[in-house]
C-alpha positions in Angstrom: -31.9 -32.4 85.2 -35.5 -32.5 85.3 -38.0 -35.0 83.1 -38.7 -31.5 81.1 -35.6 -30.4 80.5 -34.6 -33.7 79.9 -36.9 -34.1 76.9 -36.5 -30.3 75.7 -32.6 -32.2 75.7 -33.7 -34.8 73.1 -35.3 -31.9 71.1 -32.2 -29.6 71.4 -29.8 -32.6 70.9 -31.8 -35.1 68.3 -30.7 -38.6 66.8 -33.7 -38.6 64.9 -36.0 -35.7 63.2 -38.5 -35.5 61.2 -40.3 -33.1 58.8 -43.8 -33.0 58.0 -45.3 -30.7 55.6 -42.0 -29.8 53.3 -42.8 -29.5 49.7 -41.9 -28.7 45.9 -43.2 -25.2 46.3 -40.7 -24.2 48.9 -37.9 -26.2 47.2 -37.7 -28.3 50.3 -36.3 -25.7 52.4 -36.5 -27.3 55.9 -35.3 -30.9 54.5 -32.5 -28.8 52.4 -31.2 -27.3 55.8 -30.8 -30.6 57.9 -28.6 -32.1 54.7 -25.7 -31.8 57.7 -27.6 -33.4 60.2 -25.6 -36.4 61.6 -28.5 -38.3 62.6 -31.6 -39.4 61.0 -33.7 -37.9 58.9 -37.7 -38.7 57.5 -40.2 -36.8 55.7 -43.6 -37.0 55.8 -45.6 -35.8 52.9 -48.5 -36.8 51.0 -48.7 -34.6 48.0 -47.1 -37.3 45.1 -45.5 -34.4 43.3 -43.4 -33.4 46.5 -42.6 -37.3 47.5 -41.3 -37.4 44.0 -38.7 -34.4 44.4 -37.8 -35.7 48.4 -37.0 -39.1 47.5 -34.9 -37.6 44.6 -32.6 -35.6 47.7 -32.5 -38.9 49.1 -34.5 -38.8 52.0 -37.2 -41.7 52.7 -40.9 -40.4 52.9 -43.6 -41.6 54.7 -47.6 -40.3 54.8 -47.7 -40.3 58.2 -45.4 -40.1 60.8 -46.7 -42.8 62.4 -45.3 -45.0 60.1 -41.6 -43.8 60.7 -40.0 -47.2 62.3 -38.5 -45.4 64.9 -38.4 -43.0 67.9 -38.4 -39.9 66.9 -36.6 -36.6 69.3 -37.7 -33.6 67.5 -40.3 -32.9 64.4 -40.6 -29.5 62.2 -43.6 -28.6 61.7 -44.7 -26.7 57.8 -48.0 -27.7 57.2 -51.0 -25.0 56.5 -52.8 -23.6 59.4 -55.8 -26.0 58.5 -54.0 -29.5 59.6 -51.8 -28.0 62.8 -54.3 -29.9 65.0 -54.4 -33.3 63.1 -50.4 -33.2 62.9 -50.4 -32.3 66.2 -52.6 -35.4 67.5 -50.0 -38.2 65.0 -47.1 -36.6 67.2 -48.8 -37.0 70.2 -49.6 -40.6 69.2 -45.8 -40.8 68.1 -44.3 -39.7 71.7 -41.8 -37.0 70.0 -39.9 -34.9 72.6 -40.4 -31.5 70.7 -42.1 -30.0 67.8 -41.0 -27.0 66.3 -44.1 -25.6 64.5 -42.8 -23.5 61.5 -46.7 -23.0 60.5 -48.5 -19.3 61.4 -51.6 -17.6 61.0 -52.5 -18.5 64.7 -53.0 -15.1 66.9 -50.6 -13.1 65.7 -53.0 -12.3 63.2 -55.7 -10.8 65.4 -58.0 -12.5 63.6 -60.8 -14.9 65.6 -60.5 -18.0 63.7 -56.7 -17.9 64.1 -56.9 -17.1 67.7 -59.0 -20.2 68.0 -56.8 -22.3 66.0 -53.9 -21.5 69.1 -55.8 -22.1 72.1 -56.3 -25.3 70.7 -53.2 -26.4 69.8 -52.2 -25.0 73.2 -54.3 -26.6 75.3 -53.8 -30.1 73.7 -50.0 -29.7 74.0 -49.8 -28.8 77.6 -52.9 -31.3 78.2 -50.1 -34.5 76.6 -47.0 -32.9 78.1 -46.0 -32.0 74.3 -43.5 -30.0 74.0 -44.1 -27.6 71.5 -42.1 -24.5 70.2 -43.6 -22.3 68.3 -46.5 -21.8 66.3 -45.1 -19.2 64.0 -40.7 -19.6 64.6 -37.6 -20.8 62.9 -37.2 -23.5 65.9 -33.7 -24.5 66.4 -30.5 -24.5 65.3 -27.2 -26.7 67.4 -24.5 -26.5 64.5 -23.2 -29.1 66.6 -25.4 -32.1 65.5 -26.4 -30.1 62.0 -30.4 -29.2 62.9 -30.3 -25.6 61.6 -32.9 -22.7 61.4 -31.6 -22.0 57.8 -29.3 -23.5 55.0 -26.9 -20.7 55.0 -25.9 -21.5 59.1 -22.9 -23.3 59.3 -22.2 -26.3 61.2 -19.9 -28.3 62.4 -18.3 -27.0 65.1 -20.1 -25.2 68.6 -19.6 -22.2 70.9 -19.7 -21.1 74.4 -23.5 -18.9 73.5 -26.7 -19.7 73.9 -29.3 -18.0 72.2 -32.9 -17.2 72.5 -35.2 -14.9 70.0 -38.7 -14.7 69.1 -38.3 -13.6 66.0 -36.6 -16.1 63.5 -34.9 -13.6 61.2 -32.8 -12.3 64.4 -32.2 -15.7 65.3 -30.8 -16.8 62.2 -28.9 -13.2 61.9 -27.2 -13.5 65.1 -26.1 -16.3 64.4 -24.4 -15.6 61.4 -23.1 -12.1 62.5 -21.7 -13.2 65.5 -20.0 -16.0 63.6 -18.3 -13.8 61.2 -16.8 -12.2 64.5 -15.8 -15.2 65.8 -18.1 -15.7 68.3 -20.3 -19.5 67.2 -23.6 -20.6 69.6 -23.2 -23.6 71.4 -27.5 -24.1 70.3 -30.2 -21.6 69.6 -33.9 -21.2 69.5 -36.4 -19.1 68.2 -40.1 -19.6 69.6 -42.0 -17.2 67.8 -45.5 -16.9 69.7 -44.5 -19.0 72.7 -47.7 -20.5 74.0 -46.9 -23.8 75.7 -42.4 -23.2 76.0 -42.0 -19.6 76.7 -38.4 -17.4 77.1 -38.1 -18.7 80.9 -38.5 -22.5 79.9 -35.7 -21.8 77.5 -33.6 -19.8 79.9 -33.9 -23.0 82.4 -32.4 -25.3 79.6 -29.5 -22.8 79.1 -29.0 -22.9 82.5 -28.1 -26.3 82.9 -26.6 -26.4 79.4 -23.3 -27.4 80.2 -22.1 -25.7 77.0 -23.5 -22.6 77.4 -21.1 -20.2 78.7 -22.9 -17.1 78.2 -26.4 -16.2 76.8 -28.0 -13.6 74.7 -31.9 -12.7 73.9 -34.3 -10.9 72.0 -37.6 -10.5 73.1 -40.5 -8.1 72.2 -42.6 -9.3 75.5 -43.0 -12.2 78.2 -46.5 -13.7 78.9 -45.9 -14.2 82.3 -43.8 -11.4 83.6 -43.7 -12.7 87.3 -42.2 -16.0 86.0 -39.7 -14.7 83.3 -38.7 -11.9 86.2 -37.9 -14.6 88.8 -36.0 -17.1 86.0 -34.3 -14.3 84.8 -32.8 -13.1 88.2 -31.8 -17.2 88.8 -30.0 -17.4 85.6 -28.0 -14.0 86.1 -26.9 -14.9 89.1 -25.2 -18.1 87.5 -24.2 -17.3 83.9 -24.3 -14.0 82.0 -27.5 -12.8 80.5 -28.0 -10.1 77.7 -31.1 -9.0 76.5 -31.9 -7.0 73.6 -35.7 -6.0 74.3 -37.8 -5.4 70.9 -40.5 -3.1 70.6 -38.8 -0.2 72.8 -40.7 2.9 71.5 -44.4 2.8 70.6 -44.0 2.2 66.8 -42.2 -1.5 67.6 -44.6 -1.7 70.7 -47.7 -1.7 67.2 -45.5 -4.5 65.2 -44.6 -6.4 68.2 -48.7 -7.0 68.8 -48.5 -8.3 64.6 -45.5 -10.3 64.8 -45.6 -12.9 68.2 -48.7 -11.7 69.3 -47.2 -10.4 72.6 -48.1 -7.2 75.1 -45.0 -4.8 74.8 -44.3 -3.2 78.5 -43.1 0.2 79.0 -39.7 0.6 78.3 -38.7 2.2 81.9 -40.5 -0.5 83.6 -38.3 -3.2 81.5 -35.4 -1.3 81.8 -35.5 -1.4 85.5 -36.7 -5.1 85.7 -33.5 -6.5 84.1 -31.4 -4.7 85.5 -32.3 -5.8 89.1 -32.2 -8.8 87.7 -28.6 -8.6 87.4 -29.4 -8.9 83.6 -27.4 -6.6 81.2 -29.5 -4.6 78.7 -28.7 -3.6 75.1 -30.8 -2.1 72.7 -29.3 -3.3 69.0 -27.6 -6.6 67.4 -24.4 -5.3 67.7 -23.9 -4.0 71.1 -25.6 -7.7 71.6 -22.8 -9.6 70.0 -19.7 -7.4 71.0 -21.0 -7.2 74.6 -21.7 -11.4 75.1 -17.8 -11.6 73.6 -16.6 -9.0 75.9 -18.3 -11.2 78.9 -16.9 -14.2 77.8 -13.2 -13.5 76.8 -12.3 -11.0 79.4 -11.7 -11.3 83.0 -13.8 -9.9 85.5 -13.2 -6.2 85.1 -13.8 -4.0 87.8 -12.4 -0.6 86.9 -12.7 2.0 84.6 -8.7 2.8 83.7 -7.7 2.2 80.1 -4.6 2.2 78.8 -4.7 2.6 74.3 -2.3 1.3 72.2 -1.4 1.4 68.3 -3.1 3.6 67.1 -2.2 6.5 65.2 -1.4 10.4 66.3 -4.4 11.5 64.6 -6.5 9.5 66.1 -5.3 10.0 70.2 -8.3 13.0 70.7 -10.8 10.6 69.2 -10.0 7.4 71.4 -9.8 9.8 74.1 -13.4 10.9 73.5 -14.5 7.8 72.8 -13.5 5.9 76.4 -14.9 9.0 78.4 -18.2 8.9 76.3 -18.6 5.1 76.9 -17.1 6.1 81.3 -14.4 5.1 80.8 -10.6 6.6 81.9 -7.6 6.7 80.0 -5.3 8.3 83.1 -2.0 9.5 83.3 0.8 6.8 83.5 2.8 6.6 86.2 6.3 8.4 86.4 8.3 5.0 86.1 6.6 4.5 82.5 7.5 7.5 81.2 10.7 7.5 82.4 11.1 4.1 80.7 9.5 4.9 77.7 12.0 8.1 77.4 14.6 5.6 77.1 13.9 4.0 73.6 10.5 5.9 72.6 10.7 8.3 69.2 8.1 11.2 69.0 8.3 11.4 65.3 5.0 10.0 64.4 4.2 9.4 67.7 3.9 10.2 71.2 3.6 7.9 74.8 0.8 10.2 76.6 -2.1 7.8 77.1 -3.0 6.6 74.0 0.0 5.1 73.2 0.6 6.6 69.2 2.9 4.6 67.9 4.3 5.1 64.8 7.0 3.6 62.9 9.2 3.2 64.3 8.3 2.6 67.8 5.4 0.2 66.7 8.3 -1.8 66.2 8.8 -1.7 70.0 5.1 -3.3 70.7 6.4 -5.7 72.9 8.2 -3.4 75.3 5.5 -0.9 75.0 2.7 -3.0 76.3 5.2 -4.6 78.7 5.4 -1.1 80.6 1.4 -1.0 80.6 1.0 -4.5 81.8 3.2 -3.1 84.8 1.8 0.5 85.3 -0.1 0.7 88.6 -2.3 3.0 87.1 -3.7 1.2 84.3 -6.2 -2.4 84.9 -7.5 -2.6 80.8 -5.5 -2.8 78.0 -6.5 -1.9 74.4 -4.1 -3.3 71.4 -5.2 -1.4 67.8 -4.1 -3.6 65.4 -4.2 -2.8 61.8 -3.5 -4.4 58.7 -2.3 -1.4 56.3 0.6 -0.4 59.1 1.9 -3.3 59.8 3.6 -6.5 58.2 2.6 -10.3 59.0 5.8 -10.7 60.5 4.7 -7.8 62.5 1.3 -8.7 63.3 1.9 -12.3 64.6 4.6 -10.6 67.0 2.0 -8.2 68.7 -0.6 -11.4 68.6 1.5 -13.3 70.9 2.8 -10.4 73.4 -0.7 -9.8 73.9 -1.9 -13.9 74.7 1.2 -14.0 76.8 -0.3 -11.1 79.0 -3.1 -12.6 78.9 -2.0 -16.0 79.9 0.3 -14.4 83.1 -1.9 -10.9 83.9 -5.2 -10.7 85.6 -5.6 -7.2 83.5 -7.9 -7.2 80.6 -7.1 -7.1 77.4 -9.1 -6.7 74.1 -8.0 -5.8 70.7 -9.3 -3.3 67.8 -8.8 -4.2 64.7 -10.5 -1.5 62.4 -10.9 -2.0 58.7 -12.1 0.2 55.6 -11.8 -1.9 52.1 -13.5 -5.0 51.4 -10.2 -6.3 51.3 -9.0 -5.0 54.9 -12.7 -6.5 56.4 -11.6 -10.0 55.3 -7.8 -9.9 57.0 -9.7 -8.1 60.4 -12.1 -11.0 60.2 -8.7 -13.1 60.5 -6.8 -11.3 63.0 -10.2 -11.1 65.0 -10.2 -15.0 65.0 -6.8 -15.1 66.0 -6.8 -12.9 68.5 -10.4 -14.8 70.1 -8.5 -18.1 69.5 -6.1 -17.1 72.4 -8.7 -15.4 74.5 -8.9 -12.2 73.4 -11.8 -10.5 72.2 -11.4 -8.0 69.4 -13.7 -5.4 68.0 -14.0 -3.7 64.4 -14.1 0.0 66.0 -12.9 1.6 69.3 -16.8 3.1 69.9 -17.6 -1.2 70.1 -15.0 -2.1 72.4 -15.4 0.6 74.4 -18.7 0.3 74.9 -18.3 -3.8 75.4 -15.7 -2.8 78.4 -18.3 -0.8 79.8 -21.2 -3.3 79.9 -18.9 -5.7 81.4 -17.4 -3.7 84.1 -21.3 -2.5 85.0 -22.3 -6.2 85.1 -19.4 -6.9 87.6 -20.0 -3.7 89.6 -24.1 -5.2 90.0 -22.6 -8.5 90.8 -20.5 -7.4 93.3 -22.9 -5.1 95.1 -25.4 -8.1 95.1 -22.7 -10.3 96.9 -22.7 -13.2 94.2 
């Protein structure tokens, strides 16, 4: 690894942070939010009132960071616009490894002074080999060691996704959407206005990140599009990339300019870009989190024939629909299936065409059933509905493990569904989805999600294959 990377590591991966600026008024937000941290934590604070209220969390302040009696990796950054450059010159003097510079009013805001106030900070950064995140972000979150972007992220534990966003509230969303569908990030940044570490600097990290499996973006534009271009078609060509581009029609391409300060590009132009890149585009934060899953549970898919099982008879012309929309196939079985499946299969309440309806009580029969489809030449993907309301836990647990057997002995993918439609029904899918993923198989709360998550995947494969990598 590089000297950079090697000090963005210490910032990604501190022992020691501290926070300069955090105060009563904000009820100590950023200190609040590191409470997990398993390092060390400092504070540096003049205002008397604030000291008073920090020292009563427990955490030792000092009025400069100077003074702190040791090294220290990464600092967060809250103080007003006025003292960016003066905090700026102590963590020079200090020798951090990052700062994460919470504080904004810099260009974003069109205005003169503010656009002032940047170049400066810029140009002293890059001039000490500082490196800086921010101005105007969240900064970044590795529930790993604790260092979080809010208090409400959890911690703890880490995943195989790497995430980079210039916009802090997406950051911190993602993370927490993505959780609830079993999907954690392994560490995550958001970088706001990006002047001195932009999107390719972070993509470079993530590249070398041994943890980081797959990654995910959000961007509303890239300074230098020659650089991000190139970086972007390295990384791709090593890990899985999405990118959810902000700022696609010319009402985000206005906000974009207010929010990071950043020059939105056409969309067909971008569009184009990434996907030579060997990059896969989405355009929302779901498609974003179900297709990153999809990439990193399943196989390397490489054809379009689906095979659909446990659903309902009502709902076969829908699935049907829904795989051909997303270009996708759900063919004819082969003659030996049928002929097997005449042998023990019930048509009341259901049917063995392709979907699969089974109704009680051949969804007792699961295990045969997607037995015949793991053998059916005509038929690479399999889907598994599972569903709460229609079937019992003794049930459930037995289609769980049929399906992580496949897995385990089939080079066929296979993903579940497991829909929901009560409060009470969301929090047992949000279980059997977390089953299901701890055995390797991704799962999805609608067929529209998974199909489309099979079909981002199988298009990535397709690109990588045609590129010979």
């Amino acid at each position: 690894m590089r000297e950079d990377n090697s000090k963005l590591d210490r910032a990604f991966n501190p022992r020691c942070i501290a926070v300069i600026g955090d105060n009563r008024k904000n009820e100590f937000r950023w200190l609040r939010a590191q409470s997990k941290f398993t390092g060390k934590v400092y504070s540096v604070q003049v205002d008397p009132a604030s000291i008073e209220g920090i020292e009563a969390i427990g955490i030792a302040n000092y009025t400069s960071i100077l003074d702190i009696p040791e090294s220290v990796d990464l600092v967060i950054v809250a103080v007003p616009r006025r003292a960016a450059l003066t905090v700026l010159e102590d963590c020079i003097r200090k020798e951090v490894a990052g700062v994460h510079f919470f504080t904004a009013g810099f260009a974003e805001t069109g205005g003169d002074e503010g656009i002032e106030l940047e170049r400066l900070l810029t140009e002293r950064a890059k001039q000490a080999n500082l490196h800086l995140i921010g101005p105007n972000c969240m900064g970044i979150f590795n529930p790993k060691v604790g260092i979080k972007q809010n208090e409400v992220q959890y911690d703890g534990i880490s995943g195989p996704v790497g995430f980079i966003s210039q916009s802090g509230t997406h950051a911190i969303n993602f993370s927490l959407m993505a959780h609830l569908q079993g999907l954690d990030i392994s560490k995550s940044v958001s970088f706001g206005n990006g002047r001195v570490l932009d999107s390719p600097d972070y993509l470079e990290y993530f590249r070398h990140d041994p943890e980081t499996k797959v990654i995910g973006m959000y961007l509303e534009g890239a300074r230098d599009g020659r650089r991000f271009f190139q970086m972007l078609k390295e990384v791709s060509s090593e890990k899985p990339v999405v990118l959810w581009k902000g700022g696609r029609t010319e009402e985000g391409g206005r906000a974009i300019a207010s929010h990071t300060g950043s020059l939105a590009a056409s969309r067909e132009i971008w569009d184009a870009a990434v996907r030579q890149c060997g990059a896969i585009k989405v355009d929302r934060m779901e498609e974003l989190i179900d297709t990153l899953k999809a990439l990193y549970f399943l196989p390397p898919v490489h054809s379009d024939r689906v095979a659909v099982a446990g659903g309902s008879g009502g709902q076969s012309v829908a699935v049907a629909d829904v795989f051909a929309e997303a270009g996708l196939r759900l063919p004819a079985l082969t003659q030996e299936s049928y002929d097997e499946f005449a042998t023990f299969f019930s048509l009341i309440g259901g049917s063995y065409g392709n979907p699969i309806d089974t109704g009680n009580p051949n969804r007792q029969q699961m295990k045969h059933i997607l037995e015949i489809l793991e053998s059916d030449a005509n038929v690479d993907n399999l889907v598994l509905v599972l569903n709460y309301s229609y079937s019992s836990p003794e049930q459930l647990d037995s289609e769980i493990k049929v399906a992580a057997d496949i897995r385990k002995r089939n080079s066929k993918s296979i993903l579940g569904i497991v829909p929901f439609s009560t409060p009470r029904e969301m929090s047992e899918a949000m279980g059997l989805t977390q089953r299901l993923q701890h055995v390797g198989i991704p799962a999805f709360p609608s067929m529209e999600r998974g199909a489309f998550a099979l079909r981002k995947v199988m298009d990535y494969y397709s690109r990588k294959g045609a590129a010979g990598s």
